[in-house]
OpenMM code with the backbone's topology and positions (N, CA, C; nanometers):
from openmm import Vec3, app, unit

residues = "UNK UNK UNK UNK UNK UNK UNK UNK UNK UNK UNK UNK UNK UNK UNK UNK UNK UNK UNK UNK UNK UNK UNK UNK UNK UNK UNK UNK UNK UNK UNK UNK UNK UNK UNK UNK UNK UNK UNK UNK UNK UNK UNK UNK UNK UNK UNK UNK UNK UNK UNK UNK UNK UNK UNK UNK UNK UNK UNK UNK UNK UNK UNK UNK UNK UNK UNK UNK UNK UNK UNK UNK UNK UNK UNK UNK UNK UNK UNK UNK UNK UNK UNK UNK UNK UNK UNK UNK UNK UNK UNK UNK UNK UNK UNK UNK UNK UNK UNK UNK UNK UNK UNK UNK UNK UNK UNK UNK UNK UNK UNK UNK UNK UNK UNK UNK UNK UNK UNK UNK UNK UNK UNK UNK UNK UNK UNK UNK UNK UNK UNK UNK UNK UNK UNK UNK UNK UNK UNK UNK UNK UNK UNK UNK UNK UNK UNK UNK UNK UNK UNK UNK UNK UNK UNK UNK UNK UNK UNK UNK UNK UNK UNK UNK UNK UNK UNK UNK UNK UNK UNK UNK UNK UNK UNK UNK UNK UNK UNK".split()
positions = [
    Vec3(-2.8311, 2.1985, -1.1659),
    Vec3(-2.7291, 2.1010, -1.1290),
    Vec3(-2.7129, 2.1030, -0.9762),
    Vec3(-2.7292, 1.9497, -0.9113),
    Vec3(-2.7041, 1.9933, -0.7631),
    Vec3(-2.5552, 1.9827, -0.7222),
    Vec3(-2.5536, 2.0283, -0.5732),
    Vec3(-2.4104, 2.0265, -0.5447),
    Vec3(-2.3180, 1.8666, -0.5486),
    Vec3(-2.3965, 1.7834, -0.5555),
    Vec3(-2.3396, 1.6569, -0.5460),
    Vec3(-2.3011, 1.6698, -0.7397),
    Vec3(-2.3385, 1.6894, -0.8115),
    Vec3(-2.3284, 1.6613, -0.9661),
    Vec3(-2.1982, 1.7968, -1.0143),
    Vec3(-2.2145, 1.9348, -0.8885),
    Vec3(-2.0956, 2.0202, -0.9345),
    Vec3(-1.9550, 1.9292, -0.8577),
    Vec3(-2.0202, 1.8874, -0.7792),
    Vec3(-1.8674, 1.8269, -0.6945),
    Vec3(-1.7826, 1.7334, -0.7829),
    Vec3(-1.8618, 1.6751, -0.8294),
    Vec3(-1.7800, 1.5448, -0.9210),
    Vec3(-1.7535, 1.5641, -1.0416),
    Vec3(-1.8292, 1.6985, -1.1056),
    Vec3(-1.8004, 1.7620, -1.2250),
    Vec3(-1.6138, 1.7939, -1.1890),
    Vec3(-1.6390, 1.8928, -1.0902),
    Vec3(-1.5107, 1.9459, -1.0428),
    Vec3(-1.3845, 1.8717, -0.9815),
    Vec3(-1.4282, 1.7155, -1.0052),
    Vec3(-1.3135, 1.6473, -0.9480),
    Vec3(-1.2568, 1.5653, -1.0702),
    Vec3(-1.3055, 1.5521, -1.1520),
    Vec3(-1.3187, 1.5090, -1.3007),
    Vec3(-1.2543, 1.5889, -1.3475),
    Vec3(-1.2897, 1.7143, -1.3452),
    Vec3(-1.2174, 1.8144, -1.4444),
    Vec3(-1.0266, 1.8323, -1.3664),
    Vec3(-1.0658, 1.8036, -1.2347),
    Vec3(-0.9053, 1.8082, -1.1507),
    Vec3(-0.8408, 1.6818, -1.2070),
    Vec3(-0.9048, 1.5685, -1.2069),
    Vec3(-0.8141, 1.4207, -1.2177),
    Vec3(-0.7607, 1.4139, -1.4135),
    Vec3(-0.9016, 1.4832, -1.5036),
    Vec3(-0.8206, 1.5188, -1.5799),
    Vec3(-0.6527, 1.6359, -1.6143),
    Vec3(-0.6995, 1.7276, -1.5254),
    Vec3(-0.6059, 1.8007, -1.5756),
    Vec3(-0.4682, 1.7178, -1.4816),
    Vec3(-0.4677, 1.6723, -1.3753),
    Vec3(-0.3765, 1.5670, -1.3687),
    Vec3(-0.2749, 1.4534, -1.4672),
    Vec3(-0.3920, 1.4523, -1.5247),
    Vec3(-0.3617, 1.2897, -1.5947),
    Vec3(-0.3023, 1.3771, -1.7521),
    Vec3(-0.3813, 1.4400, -1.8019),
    Vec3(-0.3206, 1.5232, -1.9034),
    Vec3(-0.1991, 1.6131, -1.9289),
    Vec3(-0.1698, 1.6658, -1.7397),
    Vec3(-0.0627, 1.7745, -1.7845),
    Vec3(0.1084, 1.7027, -1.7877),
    Vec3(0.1736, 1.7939, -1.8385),
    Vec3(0.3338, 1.7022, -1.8243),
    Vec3(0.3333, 1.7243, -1.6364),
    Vec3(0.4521, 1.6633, -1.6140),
    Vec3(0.4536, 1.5984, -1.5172),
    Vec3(0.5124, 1.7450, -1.3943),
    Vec3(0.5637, 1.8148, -1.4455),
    Vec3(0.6205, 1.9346, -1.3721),
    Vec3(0.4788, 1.9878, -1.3454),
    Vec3(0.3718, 2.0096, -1.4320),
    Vec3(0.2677, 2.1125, -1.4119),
    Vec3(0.1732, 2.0174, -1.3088),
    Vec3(0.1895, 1.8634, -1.3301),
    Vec3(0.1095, 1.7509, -1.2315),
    Vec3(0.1654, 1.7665, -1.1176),
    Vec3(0.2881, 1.8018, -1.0964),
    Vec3(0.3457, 1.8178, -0.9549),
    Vec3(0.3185, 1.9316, -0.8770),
    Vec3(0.2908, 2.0482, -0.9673),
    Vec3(0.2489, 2.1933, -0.8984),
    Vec3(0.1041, 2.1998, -0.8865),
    Vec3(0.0334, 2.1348, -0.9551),
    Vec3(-0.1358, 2.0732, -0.9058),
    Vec3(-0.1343, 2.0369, -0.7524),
    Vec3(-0.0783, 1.8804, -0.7505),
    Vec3(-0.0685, 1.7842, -0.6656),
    Vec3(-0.0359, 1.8369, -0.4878),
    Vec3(0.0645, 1.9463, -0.5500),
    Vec3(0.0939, 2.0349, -0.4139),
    Vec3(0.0093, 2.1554, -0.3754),
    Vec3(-0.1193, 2.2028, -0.4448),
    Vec3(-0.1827, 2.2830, -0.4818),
    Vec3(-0.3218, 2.2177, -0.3515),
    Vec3(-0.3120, 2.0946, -0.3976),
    Vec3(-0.4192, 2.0170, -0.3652),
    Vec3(-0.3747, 1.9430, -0.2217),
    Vec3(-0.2580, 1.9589, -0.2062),
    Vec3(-0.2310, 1.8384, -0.1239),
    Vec3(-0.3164, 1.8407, 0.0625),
    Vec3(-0.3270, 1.9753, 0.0842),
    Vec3(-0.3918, 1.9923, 0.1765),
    Vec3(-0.4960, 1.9741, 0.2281),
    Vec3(-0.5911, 2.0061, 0.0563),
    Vec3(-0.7562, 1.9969, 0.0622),
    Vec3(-0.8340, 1.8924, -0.0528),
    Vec3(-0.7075, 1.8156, -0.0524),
    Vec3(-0.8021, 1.7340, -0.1836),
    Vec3(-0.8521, 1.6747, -0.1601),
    Vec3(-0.8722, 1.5008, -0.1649),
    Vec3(-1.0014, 1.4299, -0.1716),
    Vec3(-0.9495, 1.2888, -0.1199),
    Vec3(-1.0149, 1.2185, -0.1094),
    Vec3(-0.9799, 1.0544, -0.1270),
    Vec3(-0.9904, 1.0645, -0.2444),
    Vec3(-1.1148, 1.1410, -0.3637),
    Vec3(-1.1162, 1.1238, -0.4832),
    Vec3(-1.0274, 1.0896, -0.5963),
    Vec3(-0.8496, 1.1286, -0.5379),
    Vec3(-0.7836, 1.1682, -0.6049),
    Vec3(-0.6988, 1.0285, -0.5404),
    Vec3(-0.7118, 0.9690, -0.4772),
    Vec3(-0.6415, 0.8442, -0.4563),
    Vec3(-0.6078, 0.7782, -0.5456),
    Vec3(-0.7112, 0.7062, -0.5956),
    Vec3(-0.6687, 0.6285, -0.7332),
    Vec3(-0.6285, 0.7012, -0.8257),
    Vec3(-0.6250, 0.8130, -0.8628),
    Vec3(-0.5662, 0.8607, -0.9858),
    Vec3(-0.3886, 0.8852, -0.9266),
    Vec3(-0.3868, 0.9220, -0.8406),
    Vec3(-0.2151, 0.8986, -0.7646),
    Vec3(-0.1485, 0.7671, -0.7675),
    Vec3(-0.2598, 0.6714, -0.7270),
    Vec3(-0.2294, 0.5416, -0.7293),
    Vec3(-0.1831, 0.4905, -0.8829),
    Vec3(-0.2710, 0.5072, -0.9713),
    Vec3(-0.2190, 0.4765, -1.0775),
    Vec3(-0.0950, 0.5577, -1.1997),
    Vec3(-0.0546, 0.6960, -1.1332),
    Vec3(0.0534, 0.7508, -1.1894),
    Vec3(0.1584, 0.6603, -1.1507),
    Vec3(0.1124, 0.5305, -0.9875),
    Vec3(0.2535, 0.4873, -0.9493),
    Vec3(0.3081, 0.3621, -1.0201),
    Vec3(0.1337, 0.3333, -1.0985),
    Vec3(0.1775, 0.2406, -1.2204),
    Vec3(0.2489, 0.3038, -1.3660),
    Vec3(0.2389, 0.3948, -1.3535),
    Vec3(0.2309, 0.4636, -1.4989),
    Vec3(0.4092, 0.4765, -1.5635),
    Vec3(0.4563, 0.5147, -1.6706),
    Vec3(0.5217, 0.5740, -1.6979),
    Vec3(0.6226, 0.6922, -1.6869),
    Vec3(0.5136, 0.7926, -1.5824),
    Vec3(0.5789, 0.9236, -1.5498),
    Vec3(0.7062, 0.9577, -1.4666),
    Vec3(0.7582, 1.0462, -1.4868),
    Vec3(0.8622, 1.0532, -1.4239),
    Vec3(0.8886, 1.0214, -1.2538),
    Vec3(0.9747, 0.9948, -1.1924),
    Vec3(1.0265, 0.9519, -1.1073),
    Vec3(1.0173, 1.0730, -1.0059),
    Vec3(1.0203, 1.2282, -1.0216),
    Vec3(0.9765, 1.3600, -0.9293),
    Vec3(0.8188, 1.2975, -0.9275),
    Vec3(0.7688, 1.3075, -1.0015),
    Vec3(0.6071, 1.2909, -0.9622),
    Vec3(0.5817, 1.1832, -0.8971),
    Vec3(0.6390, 1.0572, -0.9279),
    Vec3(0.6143, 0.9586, -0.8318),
    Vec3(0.6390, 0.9714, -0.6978),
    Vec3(0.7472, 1.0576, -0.6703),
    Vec3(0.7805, 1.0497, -0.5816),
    Vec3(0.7144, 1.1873, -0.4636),
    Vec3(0.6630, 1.2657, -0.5295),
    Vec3(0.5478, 1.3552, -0.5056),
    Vec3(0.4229, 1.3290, -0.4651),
    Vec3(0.3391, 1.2163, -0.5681),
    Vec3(0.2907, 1.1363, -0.5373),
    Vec3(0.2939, 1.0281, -0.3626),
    Vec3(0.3926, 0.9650, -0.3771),
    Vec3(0.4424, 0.8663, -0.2591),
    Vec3(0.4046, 0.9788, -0.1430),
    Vec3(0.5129, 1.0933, -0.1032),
    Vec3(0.4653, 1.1796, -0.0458),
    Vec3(0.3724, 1.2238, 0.0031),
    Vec3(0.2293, 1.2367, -0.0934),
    Vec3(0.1383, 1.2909, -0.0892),
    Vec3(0.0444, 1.1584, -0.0257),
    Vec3(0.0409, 1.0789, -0.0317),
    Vec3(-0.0764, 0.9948, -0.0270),
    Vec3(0.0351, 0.9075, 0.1476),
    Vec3(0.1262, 0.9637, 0.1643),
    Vec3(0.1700, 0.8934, 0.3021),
    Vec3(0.1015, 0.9826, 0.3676),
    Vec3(0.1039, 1.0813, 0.3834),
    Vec3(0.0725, 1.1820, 0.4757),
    Vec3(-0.1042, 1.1861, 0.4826),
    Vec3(-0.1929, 1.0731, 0.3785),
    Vec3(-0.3129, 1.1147, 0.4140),
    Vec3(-0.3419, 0.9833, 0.5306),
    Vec3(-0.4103, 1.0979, 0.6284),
    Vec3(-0.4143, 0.9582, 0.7699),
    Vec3(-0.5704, 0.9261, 0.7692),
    Vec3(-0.6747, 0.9240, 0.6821),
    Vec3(-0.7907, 0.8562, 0.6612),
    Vec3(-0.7800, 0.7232, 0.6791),
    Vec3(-0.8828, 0.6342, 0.7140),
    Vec3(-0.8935, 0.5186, 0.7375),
    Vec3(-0.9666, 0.4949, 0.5959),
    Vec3(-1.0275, 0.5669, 0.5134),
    Vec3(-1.0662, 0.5189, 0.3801),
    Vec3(-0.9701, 0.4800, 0.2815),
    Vec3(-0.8315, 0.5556, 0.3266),
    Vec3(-0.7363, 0.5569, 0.2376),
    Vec3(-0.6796, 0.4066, 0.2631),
    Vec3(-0.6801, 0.3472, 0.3583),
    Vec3(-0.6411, 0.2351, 0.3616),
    Vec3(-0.6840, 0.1279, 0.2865),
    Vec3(-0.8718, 0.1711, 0.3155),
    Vec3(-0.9299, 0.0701, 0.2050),
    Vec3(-0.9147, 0.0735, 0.0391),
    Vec3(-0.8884, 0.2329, 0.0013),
    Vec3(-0.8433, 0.2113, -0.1029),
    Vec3(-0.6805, 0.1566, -0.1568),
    Vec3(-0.6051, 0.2026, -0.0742),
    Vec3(-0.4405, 0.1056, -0.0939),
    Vec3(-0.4895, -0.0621, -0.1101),
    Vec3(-0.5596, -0.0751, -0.0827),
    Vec3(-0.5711, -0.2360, -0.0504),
    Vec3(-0.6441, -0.2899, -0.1825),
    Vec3(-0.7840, -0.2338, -0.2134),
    Vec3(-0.8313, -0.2463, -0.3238),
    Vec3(-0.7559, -0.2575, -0.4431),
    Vec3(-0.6429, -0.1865, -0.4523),
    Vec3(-0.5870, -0.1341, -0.5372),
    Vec3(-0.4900, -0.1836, -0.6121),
    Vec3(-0.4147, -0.3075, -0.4234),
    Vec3(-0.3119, -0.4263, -0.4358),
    Vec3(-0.3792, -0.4868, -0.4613),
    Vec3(-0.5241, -0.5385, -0.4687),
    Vec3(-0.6041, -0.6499, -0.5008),
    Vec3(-0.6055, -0.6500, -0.6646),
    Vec3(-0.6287, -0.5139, -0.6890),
    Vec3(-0.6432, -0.5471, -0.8500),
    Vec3(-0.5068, -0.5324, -0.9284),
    Vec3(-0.4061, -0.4796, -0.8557),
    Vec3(-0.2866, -0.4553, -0.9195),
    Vec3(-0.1510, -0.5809, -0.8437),
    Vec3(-0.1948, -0.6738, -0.7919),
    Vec3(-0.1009, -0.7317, -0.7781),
    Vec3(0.0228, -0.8167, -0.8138),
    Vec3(-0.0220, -0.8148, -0.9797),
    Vec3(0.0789, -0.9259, -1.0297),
    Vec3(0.1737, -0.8122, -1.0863),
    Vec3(0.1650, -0.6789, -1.0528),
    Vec3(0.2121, -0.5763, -1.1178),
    Vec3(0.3311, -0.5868, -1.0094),
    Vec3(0.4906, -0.5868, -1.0725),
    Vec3(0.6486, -0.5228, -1.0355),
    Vec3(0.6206, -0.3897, -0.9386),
    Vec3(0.5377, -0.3111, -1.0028),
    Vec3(0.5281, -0.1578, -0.9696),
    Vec3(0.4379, -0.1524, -0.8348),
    Vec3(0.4150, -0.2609, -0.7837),
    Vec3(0.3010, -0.2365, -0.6186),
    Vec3(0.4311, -0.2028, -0.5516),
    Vec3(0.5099, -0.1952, -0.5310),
    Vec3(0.6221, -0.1559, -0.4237),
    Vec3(0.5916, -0.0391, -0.3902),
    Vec3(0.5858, 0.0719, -0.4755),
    Vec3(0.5919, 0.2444, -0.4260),
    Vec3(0.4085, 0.2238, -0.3389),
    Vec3(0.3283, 0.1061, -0.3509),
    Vec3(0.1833, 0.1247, -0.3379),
    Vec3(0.2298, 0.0358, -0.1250),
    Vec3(0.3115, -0.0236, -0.1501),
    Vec3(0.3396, -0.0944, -0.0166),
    Vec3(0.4132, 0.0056, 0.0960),
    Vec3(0.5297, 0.0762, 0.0033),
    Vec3(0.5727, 0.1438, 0.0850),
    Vec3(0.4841, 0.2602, 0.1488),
    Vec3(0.3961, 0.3700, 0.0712),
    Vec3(0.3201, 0.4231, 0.0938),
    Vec3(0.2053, 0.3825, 0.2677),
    Vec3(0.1748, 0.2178, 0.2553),
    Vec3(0.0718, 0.1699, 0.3290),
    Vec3(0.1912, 0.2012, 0.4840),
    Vec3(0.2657, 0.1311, 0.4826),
    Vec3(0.3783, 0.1571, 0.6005),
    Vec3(0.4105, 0.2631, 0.6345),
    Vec3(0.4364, 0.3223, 0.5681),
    Vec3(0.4443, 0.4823, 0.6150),
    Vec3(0.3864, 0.5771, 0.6351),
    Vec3(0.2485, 0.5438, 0.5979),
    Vec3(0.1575, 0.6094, 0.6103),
    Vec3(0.0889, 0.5622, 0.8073),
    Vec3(0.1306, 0.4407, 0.7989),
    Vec3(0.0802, 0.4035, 0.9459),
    Vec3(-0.0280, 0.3566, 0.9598),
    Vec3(-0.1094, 0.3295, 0.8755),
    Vec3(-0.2559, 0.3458, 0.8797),
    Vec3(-0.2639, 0.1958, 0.9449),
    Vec3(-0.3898, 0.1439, 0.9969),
    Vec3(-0.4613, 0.0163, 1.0013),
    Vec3(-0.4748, -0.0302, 0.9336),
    Vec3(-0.4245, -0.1608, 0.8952),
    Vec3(-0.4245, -0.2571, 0.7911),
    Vec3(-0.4775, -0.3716, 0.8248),
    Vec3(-0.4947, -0.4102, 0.9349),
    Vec3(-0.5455, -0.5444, 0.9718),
    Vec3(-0.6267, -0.6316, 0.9630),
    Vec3(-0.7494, -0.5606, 0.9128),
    Vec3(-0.8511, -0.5968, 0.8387),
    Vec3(-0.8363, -0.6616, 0.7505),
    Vec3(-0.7240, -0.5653, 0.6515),
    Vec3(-0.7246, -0.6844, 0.5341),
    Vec3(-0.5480, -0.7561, 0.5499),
    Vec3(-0.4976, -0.7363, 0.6408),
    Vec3(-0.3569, -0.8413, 0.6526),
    Vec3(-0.3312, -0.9434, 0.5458),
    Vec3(-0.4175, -0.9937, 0.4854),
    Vec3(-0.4637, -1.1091, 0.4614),
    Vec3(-0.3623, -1.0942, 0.3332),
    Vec3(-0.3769, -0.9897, 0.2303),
    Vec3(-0.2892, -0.9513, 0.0888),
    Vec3(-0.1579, -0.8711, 0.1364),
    Vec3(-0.1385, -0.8620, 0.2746),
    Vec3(0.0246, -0.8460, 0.2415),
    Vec3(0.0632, -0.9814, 0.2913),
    Vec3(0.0404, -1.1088, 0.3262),
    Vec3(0.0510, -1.2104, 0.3611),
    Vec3(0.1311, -1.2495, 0.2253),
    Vec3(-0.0006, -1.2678, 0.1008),
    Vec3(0.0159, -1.2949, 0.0022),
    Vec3(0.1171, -1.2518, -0.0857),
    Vec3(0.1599, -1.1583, -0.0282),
    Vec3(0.2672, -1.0353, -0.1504),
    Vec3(0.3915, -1.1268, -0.0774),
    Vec3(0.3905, -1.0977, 0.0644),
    Vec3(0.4804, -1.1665, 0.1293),
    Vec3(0.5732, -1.3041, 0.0822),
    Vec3(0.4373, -1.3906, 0.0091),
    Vec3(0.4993, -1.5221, -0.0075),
    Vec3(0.4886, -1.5371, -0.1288),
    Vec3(0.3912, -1.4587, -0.1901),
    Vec3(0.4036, -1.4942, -0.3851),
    Vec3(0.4967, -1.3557, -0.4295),
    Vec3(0.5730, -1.2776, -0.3979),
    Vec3(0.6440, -1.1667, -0.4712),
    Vec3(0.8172, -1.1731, -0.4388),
    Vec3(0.8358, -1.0865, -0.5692),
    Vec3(1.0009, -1.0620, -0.5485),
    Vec3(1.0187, -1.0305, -0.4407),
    Vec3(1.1611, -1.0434, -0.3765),
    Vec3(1.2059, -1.0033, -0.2488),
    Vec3(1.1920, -0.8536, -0.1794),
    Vec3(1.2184, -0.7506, -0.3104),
    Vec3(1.2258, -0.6181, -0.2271),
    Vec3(1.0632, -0.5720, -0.1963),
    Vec3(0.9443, -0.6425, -0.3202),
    Vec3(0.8366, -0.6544, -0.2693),
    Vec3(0.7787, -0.6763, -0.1312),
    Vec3(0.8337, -0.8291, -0.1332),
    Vec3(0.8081, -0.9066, -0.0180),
    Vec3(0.8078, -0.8145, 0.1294),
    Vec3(0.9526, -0.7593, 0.1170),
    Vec3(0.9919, -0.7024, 0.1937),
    Vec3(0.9583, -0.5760, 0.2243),
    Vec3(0.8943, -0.4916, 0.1217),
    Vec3(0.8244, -0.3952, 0.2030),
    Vec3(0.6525, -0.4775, 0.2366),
    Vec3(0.6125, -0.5712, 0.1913),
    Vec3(0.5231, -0.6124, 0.2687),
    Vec3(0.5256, -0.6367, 0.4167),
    Vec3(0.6509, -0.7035, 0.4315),
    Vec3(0.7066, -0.7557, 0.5895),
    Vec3(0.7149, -0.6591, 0.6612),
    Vec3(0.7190, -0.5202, 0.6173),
    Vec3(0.6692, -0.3997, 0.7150),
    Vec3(0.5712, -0.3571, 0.7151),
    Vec3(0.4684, -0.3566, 0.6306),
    Vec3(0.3325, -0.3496, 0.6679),
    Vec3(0.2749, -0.4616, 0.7834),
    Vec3(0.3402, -0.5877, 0.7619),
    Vec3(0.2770, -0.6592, 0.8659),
    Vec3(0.3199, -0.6437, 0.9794),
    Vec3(0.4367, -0.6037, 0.9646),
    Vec3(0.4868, -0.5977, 1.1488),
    Vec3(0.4407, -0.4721, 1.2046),
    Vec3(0.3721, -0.3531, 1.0955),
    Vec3(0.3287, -0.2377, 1.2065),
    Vec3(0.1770, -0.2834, 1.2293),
    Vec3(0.1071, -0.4193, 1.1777),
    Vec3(-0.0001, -0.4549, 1.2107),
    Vec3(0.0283, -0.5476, 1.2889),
    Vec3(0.0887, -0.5883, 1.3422),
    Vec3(0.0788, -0.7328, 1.4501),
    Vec3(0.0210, -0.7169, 1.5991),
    Vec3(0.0370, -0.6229, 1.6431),
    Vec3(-0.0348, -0.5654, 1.7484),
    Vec3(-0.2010, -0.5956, 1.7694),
    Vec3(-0.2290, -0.5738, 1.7195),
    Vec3(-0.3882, -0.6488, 1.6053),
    Vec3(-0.4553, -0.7579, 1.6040),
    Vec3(-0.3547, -0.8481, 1.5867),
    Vec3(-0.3589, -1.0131, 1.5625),
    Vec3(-0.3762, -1.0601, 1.6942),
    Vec3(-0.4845, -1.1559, 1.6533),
    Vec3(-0.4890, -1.2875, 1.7860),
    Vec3(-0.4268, -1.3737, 1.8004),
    Vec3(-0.4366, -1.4638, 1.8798),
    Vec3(-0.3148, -1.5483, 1.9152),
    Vec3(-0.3604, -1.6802, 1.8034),
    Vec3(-0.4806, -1.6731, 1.7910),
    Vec3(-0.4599, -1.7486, 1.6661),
    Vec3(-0.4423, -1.7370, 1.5357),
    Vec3(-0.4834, -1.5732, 1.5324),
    Vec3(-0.4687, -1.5317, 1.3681),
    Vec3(-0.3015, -1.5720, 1.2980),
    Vec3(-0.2131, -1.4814, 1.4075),
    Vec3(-0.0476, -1.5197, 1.4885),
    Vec3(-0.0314, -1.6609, 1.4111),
    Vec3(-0.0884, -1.7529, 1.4797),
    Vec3(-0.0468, -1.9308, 1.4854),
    Vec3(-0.0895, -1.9580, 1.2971),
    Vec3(-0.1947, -1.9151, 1.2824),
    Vec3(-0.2291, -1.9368, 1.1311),
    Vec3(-0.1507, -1.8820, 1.0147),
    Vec3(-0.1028, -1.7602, 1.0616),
    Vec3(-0.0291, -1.6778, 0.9640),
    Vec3(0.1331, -1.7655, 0.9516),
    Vec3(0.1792, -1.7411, 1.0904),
    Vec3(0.3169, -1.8796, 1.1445),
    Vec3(0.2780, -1.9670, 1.0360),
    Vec3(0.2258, -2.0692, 1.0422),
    Vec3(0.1955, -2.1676, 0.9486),
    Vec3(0.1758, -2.1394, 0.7706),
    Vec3(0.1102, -2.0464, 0.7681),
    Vec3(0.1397, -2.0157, 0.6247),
    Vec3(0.2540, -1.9729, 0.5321),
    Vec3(0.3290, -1.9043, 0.6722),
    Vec3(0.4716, -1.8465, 0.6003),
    Vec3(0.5604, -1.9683, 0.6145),
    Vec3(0.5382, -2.0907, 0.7074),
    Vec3(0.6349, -2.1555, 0.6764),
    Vec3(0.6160, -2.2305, 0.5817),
    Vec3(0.5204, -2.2551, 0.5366),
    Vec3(0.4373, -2.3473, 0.4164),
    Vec3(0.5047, -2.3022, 0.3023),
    Vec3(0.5529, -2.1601, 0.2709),
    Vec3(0.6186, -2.1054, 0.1762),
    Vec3(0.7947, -2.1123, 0.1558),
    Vec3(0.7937, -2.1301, 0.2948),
    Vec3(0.9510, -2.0882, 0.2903),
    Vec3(1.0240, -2.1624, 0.2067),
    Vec3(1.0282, -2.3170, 0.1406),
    Vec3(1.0815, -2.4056, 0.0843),
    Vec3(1.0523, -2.3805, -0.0354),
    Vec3(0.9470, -2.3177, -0.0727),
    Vec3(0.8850, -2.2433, -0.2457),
    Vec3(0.9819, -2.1055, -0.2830),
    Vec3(1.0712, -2.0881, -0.2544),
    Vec3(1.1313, -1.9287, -0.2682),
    Vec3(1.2860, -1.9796, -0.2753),
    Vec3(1.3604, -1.8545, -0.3157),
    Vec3(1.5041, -1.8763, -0.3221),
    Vec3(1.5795, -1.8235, -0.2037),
    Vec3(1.6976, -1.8438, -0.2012),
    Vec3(1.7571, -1.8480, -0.0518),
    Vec3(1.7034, -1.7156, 0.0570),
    Vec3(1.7447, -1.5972, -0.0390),
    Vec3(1.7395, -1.4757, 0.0112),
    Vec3(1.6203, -1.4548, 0.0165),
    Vec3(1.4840, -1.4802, -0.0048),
    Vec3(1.4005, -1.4584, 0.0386),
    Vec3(1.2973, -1.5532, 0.1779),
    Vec3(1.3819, -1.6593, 0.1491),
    Vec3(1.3558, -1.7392, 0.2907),
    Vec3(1.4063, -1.7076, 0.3892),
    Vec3(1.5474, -1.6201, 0.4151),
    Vec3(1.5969, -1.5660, 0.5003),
    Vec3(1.4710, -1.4340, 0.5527),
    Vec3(1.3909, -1.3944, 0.4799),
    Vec3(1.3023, -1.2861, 0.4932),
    Vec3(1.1920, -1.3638, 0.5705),
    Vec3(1.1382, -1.4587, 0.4935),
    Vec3(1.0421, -1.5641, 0.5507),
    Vec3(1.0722, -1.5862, 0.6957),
    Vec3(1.1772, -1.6559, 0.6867),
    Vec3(1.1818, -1.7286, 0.8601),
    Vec3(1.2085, -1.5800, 0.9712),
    Vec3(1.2454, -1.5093, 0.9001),
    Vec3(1.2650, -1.3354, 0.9890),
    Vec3(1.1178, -1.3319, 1.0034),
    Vec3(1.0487, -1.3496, 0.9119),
    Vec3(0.8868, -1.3232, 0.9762),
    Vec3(0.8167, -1.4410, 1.0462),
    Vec3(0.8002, -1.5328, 1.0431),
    Vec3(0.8054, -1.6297, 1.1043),
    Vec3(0.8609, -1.6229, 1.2805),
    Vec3(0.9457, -1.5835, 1.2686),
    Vec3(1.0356, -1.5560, 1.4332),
    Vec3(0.9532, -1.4013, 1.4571),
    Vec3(0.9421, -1.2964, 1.3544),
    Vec3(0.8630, -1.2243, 1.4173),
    Vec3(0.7405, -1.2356, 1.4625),
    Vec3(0.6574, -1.2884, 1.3759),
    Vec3(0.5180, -1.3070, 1.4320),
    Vec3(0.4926, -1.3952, 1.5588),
    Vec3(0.6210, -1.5055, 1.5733),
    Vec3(0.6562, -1.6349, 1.6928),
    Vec3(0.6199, -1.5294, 1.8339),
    Vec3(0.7471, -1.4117, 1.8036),
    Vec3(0.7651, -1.3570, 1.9074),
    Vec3(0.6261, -1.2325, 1.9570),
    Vec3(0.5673, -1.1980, 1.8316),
    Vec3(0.3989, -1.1409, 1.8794),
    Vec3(0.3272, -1.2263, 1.9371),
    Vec3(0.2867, -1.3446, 1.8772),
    Vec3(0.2421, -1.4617, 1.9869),
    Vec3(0.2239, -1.4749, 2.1298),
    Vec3(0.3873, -1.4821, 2.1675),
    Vec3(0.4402, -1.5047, 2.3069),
    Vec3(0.3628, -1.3755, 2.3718),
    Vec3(0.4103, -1.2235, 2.3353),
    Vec3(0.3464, -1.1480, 2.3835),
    Vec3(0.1996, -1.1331, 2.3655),
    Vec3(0.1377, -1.1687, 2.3460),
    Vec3(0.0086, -1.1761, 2.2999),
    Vec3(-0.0389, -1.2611, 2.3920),
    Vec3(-0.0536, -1.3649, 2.4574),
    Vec3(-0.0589, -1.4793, 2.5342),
    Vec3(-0.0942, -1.4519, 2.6483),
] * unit.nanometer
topology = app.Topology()
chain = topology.addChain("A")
for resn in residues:
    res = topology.addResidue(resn, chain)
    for name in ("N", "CA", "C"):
        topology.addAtom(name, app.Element.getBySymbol(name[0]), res)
């Protein structure tokens, strides 16, 4: 067996005993690991934040995956809103991306979308992922995005157009500086 076939044996046998144990013994793993684990273990974190489990592990979880500062990890948060987006439960997956700090700009493009197709507290942790990416943006990406959020603002209910035109005036005002 080579070392590439023990490695993934051994990450398999970790994401199971994850996914299998109650949630106290998943939390004393998770912190076990948290130092030296993997990107491997991304998606299986990611999807406890869909899951059922208790609210300590999620929030163990959240924890754990802010603090990883990989630029892979970004691509997987994103992947992840791509396939999980019509899901209530992307919030703990948004807040994570913001706090984690990472570069998002690349794909800007799906918190745009969360922005203008999701519930408000959604929305709204999207609206902080975009504003720690605006720095990023060109002066036309800026002008295109402007235009899309206002395209929305009349599709939404009060309180979330108040969020809209807040981004709208924010991105106005990246623009100007940008220029």
């Amino acid at each position: 067996m080579d070392l590439q076939a023990k490695t993934t044996d051994y990450q398999n046998k970790i994401i199971e005993q994850i996914n299998s144990s109650n949630d106290e013994n998943a939390i004393s793993l998770i912190l076990e690991l948290r130092d030296n684990g993997g990107l491997y273990l991304v998606n299986t974190f990611l999807n406890i934040l869909l899951s059922n489990r208790s609210e300590t592990l999620k929030r163990t979880v959240i924890e754990t995956l802010t603090d990883i500062k990989d630029l892979q990890a970004a691509k997987l948060y994103v992947e992840f809103l791509k396939k999980n987006y019509e899901s209530k439960k992307i919030t703990d997956v948004l807040t994570i991306c913001w706090q984690s700090r990472l570069d998002f700009t690349e794909n800007i493009d799906i918190f745009f979308d969360i922005l203008c197709k999701s519930d408000y507290q959604t929305a709204f942790e999207a609206f902080t992922v975009i504003e720690n990416n605006l720095d990023s943006l060109t002066v036309e990406q800026l002008s295109n995005y402007i235009a899309l959020v206002k395209s929305n603002v009349s599709k939404t209910d009060r309180d979330k157009q108040l969020l809209l035109l807040e981004m709208v005036s924010t991105l106005d005002k990246a623009k100007r500086t940008a220029s």
